[in-house]
C-alpha positions as CSV (number, residue, x, y, z in Angstrom):
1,X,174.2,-133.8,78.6
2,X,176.4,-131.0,79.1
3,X,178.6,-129.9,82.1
4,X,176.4,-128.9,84.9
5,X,177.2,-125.3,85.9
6,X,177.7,-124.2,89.5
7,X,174.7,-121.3,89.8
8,X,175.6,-118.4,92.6
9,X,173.1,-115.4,93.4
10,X,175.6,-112.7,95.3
11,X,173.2,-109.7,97.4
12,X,174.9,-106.5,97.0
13,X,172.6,-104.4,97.5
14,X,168.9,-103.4,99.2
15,X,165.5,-100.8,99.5
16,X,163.5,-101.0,102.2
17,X,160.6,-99.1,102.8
18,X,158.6,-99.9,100.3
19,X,154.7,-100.0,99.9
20,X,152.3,-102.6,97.6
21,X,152.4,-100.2,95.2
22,X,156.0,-100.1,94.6
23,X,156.1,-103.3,93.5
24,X,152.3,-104.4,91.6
25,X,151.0,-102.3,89.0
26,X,147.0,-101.5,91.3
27,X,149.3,-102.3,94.6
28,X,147.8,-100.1,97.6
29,X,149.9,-97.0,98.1
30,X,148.9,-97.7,101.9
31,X,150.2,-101.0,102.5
32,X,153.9,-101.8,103.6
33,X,155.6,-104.1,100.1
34,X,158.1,-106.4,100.1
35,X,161.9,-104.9,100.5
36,X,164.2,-105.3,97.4
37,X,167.3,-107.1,97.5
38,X,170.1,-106.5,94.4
39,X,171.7,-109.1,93.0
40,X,174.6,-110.5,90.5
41,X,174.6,-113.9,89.3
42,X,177.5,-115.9,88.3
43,X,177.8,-119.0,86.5
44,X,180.9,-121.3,86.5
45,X,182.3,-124.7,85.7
46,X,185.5,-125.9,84.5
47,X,185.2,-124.4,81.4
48,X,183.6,-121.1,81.6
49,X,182.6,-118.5,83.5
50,X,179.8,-116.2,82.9
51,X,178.7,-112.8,85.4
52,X,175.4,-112.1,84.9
53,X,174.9,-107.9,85.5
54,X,177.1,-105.6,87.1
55,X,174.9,-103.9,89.7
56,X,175.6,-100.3,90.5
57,X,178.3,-98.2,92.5
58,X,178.5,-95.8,95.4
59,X,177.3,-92.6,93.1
60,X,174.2,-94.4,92.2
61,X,173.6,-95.7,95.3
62,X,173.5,-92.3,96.7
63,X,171.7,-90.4,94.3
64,X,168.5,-93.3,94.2
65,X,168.4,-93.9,97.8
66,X,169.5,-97.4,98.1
67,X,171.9,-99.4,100.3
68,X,175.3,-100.4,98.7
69,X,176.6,-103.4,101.2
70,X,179.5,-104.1,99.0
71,X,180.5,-103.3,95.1
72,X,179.8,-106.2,93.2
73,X,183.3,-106.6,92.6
74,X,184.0,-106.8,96.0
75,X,180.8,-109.8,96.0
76,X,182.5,-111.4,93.4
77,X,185.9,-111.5,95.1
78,X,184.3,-113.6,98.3
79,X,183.9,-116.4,95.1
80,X,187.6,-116.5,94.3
81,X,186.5,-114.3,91.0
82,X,188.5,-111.3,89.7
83,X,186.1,-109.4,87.9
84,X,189.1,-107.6,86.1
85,X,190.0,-110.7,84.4
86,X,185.8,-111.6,84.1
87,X,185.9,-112.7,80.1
88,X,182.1,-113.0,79.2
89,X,179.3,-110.7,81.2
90,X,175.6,-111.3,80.3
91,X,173.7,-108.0,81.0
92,X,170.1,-108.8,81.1
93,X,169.3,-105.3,80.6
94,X,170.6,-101.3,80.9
95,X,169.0,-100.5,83.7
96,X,171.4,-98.6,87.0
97,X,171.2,-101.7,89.2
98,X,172.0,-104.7,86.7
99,X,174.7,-102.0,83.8
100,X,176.8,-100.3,86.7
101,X,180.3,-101.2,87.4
102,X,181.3,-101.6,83.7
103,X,185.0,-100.3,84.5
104,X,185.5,-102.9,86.9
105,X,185.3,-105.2,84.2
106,X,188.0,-103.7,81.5
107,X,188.7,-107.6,80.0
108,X,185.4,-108.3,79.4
109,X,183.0,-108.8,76.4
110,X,179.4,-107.7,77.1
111,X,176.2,-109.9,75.7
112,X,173.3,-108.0,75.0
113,X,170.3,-107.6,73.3
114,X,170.2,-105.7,70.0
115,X,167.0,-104.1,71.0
116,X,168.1,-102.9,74.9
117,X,170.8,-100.8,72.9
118,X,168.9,-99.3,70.7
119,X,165.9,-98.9,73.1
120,X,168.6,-97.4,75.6
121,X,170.1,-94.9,72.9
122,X,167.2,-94.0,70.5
123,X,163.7,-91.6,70.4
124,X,162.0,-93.4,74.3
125,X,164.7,-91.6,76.0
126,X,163.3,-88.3,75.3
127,X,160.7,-89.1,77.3
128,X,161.8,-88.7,81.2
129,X,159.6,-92.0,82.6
130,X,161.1,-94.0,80.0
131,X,164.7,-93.3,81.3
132,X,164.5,-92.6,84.2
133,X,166.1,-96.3,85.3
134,X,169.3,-95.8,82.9
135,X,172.1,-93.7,84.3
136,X,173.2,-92.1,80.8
137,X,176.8,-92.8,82.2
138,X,176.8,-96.3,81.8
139,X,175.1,-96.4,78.7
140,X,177.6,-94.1,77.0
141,X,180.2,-96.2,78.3
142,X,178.7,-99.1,76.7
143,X,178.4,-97.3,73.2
144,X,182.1,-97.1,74.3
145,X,182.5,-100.8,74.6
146,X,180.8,-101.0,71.1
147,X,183.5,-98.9,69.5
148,X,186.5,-101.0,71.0
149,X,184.9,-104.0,70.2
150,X,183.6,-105.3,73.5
151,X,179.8,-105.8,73.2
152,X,178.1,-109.1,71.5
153,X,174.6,-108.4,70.4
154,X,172.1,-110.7,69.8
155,X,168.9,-110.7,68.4
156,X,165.9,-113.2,70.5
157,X,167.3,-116.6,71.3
158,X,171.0,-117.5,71.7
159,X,172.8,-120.3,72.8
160,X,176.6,-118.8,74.4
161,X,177.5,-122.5,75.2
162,X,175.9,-126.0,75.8
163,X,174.1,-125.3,79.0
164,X,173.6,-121.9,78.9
165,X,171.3,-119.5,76.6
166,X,169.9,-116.0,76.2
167,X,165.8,-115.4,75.2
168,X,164.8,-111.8,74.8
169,X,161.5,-111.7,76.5
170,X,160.9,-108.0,76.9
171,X,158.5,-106.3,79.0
172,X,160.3,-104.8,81.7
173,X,163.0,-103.1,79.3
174,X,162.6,-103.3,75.6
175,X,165.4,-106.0,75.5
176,X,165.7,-107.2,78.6
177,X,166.9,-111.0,77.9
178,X,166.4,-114.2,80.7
179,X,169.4,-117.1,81.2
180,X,168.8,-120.3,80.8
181,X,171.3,-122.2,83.0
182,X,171.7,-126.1,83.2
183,X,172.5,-127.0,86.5
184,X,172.8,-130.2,88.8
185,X,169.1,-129.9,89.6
186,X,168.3,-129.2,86.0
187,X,167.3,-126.2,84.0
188,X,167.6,-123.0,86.1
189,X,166.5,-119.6,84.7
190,X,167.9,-116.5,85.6
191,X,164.5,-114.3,85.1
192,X,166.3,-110.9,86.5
193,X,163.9,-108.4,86.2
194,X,160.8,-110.4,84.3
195,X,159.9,-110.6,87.5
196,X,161.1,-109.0,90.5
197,X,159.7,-110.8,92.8
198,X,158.5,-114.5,93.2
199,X,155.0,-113.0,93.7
200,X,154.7,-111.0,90.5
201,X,154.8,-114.1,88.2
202,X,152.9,-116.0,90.7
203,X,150.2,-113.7,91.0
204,X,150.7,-112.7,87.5
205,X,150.6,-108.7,88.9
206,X,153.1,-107.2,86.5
207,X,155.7,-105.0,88.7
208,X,155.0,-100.5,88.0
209,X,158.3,-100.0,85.9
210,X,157.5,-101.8,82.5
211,X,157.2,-100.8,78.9
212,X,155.1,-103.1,77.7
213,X,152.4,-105.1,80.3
214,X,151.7,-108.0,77.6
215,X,155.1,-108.3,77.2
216,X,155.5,-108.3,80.9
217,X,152.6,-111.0,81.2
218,X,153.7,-113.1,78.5
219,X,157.3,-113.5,79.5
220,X,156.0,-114.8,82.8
221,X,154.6,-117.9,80.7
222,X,157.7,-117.7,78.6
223,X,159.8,-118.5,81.8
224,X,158.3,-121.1,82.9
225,X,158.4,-122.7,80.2
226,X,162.5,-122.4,80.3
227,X,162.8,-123.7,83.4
228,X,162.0,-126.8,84.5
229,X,159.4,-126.1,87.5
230,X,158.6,-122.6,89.4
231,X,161.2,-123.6,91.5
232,X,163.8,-123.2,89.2
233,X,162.9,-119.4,88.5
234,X,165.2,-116.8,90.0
235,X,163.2,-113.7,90.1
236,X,165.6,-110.5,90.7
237,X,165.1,-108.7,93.4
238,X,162.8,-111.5,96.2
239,X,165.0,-111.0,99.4
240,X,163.6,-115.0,99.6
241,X,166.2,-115.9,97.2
242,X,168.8,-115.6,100.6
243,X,166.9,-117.9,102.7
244,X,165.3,-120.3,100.2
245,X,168.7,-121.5,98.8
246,X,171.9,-122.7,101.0
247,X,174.6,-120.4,101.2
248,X,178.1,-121.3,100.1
249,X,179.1,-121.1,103.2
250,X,178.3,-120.2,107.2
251,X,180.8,-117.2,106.7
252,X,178.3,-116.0,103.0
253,X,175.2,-116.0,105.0
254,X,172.6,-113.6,103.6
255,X,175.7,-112.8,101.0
256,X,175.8,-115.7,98.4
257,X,173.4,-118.7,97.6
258,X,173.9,-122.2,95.6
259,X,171.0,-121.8,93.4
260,X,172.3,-124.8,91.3
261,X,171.5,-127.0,94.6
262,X,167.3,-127.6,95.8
263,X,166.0,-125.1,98.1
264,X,166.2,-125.7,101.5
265,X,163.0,-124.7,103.6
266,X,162.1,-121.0,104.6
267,X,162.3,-119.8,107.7
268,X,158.9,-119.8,109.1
């Protein structure tokens, strides 16, 4: 078997405010919804190191309305991690809350899907629903990051290392990818945004911003089969991601979670 990683969700950011609606395609527009929490994932053990998304910055913040706690740089600091000197960064997708920050990582190389860039650059974002969650900054920057060298693409399923591997399941984003992330309690998936919430895979109620439902539904089967139980899904946004896993410690309370050790029980 290979080297267990150590698995860390860090909170960076959150929405409140939010109705059914917001969050389940047929949600009631009159009912209060689940808050969002934002999120970067990092994955480490002796001989790698791998940030999953980059979040967004203070300008986005502002202009969308949400609530920057802290850069994720500045979340990735409280782990002992530069993000400066961050080699490999898994972006799931392009999206504002999971492509932001890419100068705080100048050393790195960027893993993404072949089809997210050209999605991201080509004919859908002439049409203003369809790109409406990129900031056109941070996807020029990453054509940028093409140029110089810096982005890997890949193309469905890739193994980056034993214990670790990217699967393109769509939906959400035209190449939004999932991680697959062997742990000390097994397989663990990173689902980012196939599913916001623990509730839209369990219900199977796909959440409003998608491109393509089926896509959408069948990535929710796709993901469990990755992962070795429900319990090992990490949906991207569920602020029950802070209470259902231990922190790594009393001082990262509500700021950074052990998702590579079991769930502890949520609060009643």
């Amino acid at each position: 078997m290979p080297e267990p990683f150590e698995l860390f969700a860090l909170r960076y950011a959150n929405h409140g405010g939010r109705k059914q609606s917001d969050n389940f395609i047929g949600g009631d527009p009159h009912e209060n919804g689940a808050d969002l929490d934002y999120y970067v994932w990092v994955a480490r053990r002796s001989d790698r190191l791998f940030v999953i998304d980059t979040g967004f910055g203070p300008e986005a913040a502002a202009r969308r309305g949400r609530t920057l706690l802290r850069s994720p740089a500045e979340a990735l600091h409280l782990l002992g991690i530069d993000a400066a000197a961050v080699d490999d960064v898994i972006l799931t997708h392009l999206h504002y809350d999971h492509a932001g920050t890419p100068g705080d990582f100048p050393a790195a190389r960027f893993h993404l899907q072949d089809g997210e860039m050209a999605f991201a650059t080509g004919r859908c974002m002439c049409h203003a629903h369809l790109a409406a969650p990129f900031e056109v900054e941070d996807v020029v920057t990453m054509v940028r990051r093409v140029f110089s060298g810096q982005v890997i693409f890949h193309d469905g399923v890739e193994t980056l290392c034993d214990g670790l591997s990217l699967h393109r399941v769509g939906g959400h984003s035209s190449g939004l990818q999932v991680v697959r992330v062997f742990t000390r309690r097994g397989w663990v998936v990173i689902a980012s945004d196939a599913s916001h919430l623990y509730a839209n895979m369990g219900r199977g109620k796909p959440f409003p911003i998608v491109v393509d439902v089926a896509e959408m539904l069948d990535g929710f089967r796709r993901i469990r089969a990755l992962a070795d139980s429900d319990d090992h899904v990490i949906p991207g946004h569920d602020p029950l991601v802070m209470h259902l896993y231990p922190p790594v410690s009393p001082a990262l309370e509500g700021i950074a979670v052990r998702l590579d050790m079991a769930q502890r029980q949520a609060p009643c």
